[in-house]
LUMKE-83199 format. One record per atom (N, C-alpha, C): residue number from 1; residue in one letter; atom name; x, y, z. Coordinates in Angstrom, 2 decimals. Atoms other than C-alpha are relative to their C-alpha. Layout:
<node><pos>NUM</pos><code>A</code><site>CA</site><X>X</X><Y>Y</Y><Z>Z</Z></node>
...
This chain:
<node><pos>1</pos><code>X</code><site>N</site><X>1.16</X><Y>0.15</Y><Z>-0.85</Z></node>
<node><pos>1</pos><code>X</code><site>CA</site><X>3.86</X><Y>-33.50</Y><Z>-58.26</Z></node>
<node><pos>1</pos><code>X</code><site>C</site><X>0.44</X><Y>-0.32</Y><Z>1.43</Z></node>
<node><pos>2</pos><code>X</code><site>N</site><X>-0.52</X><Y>0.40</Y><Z>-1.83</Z></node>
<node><pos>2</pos><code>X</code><site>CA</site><X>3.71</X><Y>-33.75</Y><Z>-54.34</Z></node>
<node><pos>2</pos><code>X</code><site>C</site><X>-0.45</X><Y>-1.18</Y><Z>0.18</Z></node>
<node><pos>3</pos><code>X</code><site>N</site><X>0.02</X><Y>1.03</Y><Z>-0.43</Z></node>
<node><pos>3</pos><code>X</code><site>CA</site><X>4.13</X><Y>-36.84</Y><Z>-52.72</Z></node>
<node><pos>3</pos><code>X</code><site>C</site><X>-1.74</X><Y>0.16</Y><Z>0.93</Z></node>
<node><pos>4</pos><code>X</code><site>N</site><X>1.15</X><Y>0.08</Y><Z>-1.16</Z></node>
<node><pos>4</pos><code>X</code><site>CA</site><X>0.83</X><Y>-37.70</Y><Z>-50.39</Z></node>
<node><pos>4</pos><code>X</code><site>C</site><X>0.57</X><Y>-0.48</Y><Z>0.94</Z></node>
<node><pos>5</pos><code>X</code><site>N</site><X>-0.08</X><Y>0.85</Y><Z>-1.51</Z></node>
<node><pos>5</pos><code>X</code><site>CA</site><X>0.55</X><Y>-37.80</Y><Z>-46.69</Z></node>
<node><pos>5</pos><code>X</code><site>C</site><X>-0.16</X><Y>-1.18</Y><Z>0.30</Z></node>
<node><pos>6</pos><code>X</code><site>N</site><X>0.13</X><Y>1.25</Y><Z>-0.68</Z></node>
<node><pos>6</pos><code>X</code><site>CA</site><X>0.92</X><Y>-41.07</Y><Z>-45.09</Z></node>
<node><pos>6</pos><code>X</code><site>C</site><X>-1.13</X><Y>0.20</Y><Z>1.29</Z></node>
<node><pos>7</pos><code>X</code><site>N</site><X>1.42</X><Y>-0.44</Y><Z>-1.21</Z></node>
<node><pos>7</pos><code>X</code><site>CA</site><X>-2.17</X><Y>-41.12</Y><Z>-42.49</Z></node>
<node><pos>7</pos><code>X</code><site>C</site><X>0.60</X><Y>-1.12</Y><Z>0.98</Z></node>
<node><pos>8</pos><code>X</code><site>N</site><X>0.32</X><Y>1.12</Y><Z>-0.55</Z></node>
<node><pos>8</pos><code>X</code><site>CA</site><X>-1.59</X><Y>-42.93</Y><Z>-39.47</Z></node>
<node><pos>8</pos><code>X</code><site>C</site><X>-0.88</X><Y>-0.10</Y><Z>0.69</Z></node>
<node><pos>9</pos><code>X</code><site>N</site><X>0.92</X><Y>0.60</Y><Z>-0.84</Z></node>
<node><pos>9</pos><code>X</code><site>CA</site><X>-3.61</X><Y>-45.17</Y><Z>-37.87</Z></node>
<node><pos>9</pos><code>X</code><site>C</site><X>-0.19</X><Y>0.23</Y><Z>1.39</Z></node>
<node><pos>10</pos><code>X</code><site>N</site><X>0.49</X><Y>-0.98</Y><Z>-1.48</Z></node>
<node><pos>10</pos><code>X</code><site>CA</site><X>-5.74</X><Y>-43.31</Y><Z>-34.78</Z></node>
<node><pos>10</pos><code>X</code><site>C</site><X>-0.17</X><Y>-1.93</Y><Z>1.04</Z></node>
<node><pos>11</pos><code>X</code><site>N</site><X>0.40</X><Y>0.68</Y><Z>-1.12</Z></node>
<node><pos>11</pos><code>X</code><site>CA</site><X>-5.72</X><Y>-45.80</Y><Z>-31.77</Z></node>
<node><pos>11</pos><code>X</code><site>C</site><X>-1.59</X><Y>-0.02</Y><Z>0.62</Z></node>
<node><pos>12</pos><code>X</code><site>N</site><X>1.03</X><Y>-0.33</Y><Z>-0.57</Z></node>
<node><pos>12</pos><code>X</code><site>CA</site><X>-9.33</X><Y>-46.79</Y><Z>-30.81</Z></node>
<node><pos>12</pos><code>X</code><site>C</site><X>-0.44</X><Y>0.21</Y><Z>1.42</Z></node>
<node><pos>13</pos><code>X</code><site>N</site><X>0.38</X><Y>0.13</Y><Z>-1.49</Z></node>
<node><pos>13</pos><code>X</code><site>CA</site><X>-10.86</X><Y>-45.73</Y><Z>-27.37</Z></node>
<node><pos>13</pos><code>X</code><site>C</site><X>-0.12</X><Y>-0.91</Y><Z>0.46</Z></node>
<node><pos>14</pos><code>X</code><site>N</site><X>0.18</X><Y>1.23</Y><Z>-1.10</Z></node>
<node><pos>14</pos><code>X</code><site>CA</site><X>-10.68</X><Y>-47.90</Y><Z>-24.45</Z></node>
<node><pos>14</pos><code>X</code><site>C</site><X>-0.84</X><Y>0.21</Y><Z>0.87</Z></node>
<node><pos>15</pos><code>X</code><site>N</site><X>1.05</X><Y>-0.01</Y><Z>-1.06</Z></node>
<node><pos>15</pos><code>X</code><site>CA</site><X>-13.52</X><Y>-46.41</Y><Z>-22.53</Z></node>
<node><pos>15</pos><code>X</code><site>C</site><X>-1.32</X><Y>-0.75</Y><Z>-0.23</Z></node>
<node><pos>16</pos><code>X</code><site>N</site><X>0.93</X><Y>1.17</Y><Z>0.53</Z></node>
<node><pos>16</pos><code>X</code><site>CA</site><X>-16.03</X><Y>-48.89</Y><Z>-24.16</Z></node>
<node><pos>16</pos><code>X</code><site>C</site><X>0.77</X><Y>-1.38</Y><Z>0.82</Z></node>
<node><pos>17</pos><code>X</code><site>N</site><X>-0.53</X><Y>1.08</Y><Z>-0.63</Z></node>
<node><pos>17</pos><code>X</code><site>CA</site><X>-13.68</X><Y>-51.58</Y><Z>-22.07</Z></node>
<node><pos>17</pos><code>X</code><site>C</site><X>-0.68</X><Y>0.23</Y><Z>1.43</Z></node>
<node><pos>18</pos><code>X</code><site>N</site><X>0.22</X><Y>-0.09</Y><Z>-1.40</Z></node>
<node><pos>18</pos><code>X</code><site>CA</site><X>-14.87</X><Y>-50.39</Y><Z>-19.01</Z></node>
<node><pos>18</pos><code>X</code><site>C</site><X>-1.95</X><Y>-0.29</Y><Z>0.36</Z></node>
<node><pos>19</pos><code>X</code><site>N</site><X>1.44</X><Y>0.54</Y><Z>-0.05</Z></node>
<node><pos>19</pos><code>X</code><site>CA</site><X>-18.99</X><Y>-51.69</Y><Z>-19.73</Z></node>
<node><pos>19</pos><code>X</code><site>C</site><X>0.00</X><Y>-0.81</Y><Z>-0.84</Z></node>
<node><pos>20</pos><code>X</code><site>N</site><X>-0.28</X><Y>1.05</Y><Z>0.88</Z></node>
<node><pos>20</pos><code>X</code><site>CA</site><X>-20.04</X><Y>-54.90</Y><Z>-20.70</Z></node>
<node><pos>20</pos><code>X</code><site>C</site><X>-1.46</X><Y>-0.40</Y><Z>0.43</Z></node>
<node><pos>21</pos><code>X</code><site>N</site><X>1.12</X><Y>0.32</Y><Z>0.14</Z></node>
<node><pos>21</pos><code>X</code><site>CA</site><X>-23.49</X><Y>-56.26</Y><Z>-21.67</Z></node>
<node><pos>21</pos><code>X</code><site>C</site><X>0.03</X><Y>-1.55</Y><Z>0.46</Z></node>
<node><pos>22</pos><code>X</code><site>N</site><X>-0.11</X><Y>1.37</Y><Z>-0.16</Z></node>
<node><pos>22</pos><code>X</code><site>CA</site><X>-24.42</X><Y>-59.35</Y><Z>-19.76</Z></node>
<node><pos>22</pos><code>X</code><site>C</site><X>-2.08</X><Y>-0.14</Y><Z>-0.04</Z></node>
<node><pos>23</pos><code>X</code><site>N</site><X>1.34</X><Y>0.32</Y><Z>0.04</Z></node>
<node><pos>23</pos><code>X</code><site>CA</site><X>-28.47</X><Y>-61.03</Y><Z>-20.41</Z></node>
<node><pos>23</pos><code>X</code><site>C</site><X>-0.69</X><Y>1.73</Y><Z>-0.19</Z></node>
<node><pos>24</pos><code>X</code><site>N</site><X>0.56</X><Y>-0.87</Y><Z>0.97</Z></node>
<node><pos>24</pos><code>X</code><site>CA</site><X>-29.30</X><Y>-57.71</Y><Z>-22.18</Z></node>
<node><pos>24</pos><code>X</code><site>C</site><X>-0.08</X><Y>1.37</Y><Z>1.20</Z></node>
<node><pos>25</pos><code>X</code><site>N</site><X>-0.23</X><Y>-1.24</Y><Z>-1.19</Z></node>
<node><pos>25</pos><code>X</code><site>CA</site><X>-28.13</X><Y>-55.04</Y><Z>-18.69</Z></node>
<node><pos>25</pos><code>X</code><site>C</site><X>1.38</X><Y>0.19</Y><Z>-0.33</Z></node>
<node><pos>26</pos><code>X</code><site>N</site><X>-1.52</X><Y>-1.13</Y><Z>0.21</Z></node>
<node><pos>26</pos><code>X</code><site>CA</site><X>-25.43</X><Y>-52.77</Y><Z>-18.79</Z></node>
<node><pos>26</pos><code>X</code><site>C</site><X>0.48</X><Y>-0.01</Y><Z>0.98</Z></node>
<node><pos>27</pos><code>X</code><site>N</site><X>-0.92</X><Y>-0.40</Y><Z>-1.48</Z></node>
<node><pos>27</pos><code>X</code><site>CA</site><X>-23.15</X><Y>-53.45</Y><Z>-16.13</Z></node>
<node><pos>27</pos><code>X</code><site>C</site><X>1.61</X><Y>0.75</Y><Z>0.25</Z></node>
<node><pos>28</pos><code>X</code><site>N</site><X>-1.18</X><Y>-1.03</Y><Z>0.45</Z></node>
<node><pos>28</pos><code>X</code><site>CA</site><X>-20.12</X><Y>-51.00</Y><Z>-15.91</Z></node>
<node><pos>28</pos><code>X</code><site>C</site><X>0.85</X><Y>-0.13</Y><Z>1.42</Z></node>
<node><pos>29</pos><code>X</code><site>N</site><X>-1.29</X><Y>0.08</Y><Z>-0.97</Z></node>
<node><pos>29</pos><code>X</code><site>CA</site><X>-16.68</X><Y>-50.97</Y><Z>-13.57</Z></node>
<node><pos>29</pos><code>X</code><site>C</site><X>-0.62</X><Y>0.95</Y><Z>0.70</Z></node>
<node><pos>30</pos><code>X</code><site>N</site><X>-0.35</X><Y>-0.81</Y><Z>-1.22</Z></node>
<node><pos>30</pos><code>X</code><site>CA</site><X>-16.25</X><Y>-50.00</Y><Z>-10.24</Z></node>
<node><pos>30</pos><code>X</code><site>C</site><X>0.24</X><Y>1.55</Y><Z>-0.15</Z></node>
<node><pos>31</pos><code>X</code><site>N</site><X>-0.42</X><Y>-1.80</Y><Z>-0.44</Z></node>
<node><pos>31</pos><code>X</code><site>CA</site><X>-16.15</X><Y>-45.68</Y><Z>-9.55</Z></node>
<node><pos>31</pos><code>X</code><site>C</site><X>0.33</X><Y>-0.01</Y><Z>0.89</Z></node>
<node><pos>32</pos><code>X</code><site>N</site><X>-0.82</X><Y>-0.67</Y><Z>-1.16</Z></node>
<node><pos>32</pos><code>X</code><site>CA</site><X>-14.22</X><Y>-43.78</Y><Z>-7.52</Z></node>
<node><pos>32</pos><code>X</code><site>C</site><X>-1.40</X><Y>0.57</Y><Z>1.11</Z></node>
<node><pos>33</pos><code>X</code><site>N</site><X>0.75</X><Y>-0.46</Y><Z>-1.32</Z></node>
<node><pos>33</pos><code>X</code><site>CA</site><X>-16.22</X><Y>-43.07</Y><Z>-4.32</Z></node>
<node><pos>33</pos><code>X</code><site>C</site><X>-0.03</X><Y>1.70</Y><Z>0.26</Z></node>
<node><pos>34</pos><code>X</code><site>N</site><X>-0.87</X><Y>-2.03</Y><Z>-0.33</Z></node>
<node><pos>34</pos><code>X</code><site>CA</site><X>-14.38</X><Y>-39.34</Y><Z>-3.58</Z></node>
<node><pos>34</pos><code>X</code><site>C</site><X>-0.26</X><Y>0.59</Y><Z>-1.82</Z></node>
<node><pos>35</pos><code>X</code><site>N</site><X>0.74</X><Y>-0.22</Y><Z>1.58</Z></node>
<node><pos>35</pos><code>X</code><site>CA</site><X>-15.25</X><Y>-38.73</Y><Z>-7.95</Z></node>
<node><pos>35</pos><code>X</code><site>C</site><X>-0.88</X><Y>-0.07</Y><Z>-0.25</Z></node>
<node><pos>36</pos><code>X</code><site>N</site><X>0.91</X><Y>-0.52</Y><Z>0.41</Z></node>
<node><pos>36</pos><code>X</code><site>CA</site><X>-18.30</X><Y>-39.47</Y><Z>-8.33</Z></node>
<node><pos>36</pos><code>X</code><site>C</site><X>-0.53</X><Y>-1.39</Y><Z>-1.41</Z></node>
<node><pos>37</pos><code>X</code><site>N</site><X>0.24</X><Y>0.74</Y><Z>1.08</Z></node>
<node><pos>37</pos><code>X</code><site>CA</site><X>-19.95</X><Y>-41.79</Y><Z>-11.41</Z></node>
<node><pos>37</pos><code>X</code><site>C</site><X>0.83</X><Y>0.64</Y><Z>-1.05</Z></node>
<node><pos>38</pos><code>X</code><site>N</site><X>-0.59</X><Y>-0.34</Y><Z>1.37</Z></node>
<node><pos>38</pos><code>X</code><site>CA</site><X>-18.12</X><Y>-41.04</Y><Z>-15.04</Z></node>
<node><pos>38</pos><code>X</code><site>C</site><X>1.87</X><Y>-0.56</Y><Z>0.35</Z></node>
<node><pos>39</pos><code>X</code><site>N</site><X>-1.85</X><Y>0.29</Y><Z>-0.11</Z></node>
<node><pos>39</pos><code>X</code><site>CA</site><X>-14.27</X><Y>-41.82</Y><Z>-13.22</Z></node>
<node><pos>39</pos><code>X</code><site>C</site><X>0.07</X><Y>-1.46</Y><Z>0.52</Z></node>
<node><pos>40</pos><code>X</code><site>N</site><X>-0.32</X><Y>1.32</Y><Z>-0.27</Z></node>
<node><pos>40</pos><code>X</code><site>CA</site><X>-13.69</X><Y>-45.39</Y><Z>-13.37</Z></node>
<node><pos>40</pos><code>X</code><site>C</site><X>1.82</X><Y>-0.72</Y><Z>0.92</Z></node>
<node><pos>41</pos><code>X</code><site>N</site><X>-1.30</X><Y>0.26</Y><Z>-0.22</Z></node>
<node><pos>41</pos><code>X</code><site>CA</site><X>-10.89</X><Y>-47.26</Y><Z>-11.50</Z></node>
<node><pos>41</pos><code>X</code><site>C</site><X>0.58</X><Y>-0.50</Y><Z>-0.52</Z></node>
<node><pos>42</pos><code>X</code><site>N</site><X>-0.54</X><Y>0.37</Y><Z>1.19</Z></node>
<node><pos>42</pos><code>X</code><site>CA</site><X>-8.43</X><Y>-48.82</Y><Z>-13.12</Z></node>
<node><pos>42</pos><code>X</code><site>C</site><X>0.68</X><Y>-1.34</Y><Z>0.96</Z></node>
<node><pos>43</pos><code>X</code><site>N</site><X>0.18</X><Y>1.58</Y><Z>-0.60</Z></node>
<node><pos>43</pos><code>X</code><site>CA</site><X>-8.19</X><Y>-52.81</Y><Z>-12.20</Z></node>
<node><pos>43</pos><code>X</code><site>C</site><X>1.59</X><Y>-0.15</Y><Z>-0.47</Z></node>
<node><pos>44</pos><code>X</code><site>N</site><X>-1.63</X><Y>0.55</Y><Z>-0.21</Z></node>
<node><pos>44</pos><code>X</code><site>CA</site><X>-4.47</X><Y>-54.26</Y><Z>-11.18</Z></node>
<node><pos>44</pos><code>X</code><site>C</site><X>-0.63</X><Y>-0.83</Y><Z>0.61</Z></node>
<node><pos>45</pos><code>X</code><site>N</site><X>0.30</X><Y>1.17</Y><Z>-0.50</Z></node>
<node><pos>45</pos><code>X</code><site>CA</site><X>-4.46</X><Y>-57.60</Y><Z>-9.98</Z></node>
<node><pos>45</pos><code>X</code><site>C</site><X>0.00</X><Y>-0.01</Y><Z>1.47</Z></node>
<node><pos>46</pos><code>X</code><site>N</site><X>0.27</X><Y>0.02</Y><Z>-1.15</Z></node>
<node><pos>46</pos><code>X</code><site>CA</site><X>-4.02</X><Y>-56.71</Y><Z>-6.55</Z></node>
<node><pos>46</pos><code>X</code><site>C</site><X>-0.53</X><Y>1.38</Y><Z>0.78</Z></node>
<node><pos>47</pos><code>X</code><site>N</site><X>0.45</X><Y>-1.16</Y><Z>-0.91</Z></node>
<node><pos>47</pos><code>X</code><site>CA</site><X>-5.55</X><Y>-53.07</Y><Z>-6.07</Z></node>
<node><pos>47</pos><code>X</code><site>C</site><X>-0.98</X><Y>0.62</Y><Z>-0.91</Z></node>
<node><pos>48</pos><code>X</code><site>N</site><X>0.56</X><Y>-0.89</Y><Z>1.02</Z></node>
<node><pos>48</pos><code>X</code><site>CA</site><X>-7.71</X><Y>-50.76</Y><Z>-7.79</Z></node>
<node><pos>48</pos><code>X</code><site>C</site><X>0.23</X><Y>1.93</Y><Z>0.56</Z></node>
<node><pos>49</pos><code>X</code><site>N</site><X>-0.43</X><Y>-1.21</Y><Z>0.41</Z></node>
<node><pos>49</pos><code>X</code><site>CA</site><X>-6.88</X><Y>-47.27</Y><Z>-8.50</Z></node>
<node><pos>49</pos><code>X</code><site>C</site><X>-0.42</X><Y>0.91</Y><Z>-1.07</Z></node>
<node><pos>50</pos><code>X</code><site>N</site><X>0.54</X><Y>-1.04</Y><Z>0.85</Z></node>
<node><pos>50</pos><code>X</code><site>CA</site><X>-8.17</X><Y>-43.69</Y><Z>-9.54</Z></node>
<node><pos>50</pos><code>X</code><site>C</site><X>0.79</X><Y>0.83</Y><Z>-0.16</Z></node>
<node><pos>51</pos><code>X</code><site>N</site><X>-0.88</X><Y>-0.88</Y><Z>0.69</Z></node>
<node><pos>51</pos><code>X</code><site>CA</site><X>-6.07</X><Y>-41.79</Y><Z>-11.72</Z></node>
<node><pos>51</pos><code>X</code><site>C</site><X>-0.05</X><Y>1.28</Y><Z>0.23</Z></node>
<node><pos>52</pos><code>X</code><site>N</site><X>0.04</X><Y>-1.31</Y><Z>-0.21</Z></node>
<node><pos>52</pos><code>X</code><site>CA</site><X>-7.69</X><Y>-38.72</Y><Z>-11.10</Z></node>
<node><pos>52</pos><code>X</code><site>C</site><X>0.44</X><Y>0.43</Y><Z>1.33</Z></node>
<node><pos>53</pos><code>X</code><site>N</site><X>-0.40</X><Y>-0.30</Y><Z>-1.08</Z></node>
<node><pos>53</pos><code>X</code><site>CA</site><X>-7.53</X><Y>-38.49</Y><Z>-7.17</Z></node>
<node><pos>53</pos><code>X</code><site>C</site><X>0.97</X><Y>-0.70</Y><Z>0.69</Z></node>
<node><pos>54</pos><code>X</code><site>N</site><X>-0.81</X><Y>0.72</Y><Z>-0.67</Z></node>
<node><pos>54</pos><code>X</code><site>CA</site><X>-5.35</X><Y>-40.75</Y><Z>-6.33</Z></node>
<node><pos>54</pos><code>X</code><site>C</site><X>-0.25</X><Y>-1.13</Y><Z>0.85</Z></node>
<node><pos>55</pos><code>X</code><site>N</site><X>0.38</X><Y>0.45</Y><Z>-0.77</Z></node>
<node><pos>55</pos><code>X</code><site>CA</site><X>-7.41</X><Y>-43.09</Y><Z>-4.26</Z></node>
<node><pos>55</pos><code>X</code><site>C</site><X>-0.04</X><Y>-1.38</Y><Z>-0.37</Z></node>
<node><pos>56</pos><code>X</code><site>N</site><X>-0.19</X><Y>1.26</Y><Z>-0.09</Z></node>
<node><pos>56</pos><code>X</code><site>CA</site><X>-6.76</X><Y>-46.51</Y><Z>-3.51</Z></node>
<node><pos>56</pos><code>X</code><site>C</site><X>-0.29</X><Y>-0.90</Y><Z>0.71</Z></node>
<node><pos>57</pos><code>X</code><site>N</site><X>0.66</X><Y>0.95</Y><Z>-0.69</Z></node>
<node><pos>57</pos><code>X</code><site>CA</site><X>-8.25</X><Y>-49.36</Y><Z>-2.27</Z></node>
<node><pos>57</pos><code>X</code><site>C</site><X>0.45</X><Y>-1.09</Y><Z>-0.51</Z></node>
<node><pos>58</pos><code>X</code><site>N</site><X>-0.82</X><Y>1.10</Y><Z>0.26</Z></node>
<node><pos>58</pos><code>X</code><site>CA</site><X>-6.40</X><Y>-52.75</Y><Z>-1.73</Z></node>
<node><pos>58</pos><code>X</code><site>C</site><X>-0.95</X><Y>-1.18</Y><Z>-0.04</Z></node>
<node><pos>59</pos><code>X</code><site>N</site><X>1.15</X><Y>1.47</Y><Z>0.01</Z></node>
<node><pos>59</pos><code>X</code><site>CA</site><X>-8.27</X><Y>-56.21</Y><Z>-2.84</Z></node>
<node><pos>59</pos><code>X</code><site>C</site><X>0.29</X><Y>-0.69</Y><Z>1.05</Z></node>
């Protein structure tokens, strides 16, 4: 008989990190300005940054 596949374990999405329910409103991260709503930046302690265009803005 054949052995069975081992399945691994799928990594869950992290775009649910980027909105967070506060007193029952949906408030969602910073967008890229030059993108548009749907492209979030991506939070460093001292800058934020869009993956897609490149655009950066220093805290």
């Amino acid at each position: 008989m054949a052995k069975k596949k081992q399945v691994k374990n799928k990594k869950p999405s992290t775009k649910w990190t980027k909105f967070k329910l506060i007193d029952g409103k949906i408030t969602r991260a910073r967008n890229c300005p030059k993108c548009g709503p749907g492209v979030f930046f991506a939070e460093h302690k001292d800058r934020l940054y869009c993956g897609h265009c490149h655009y950066l803005e220093i805290k």
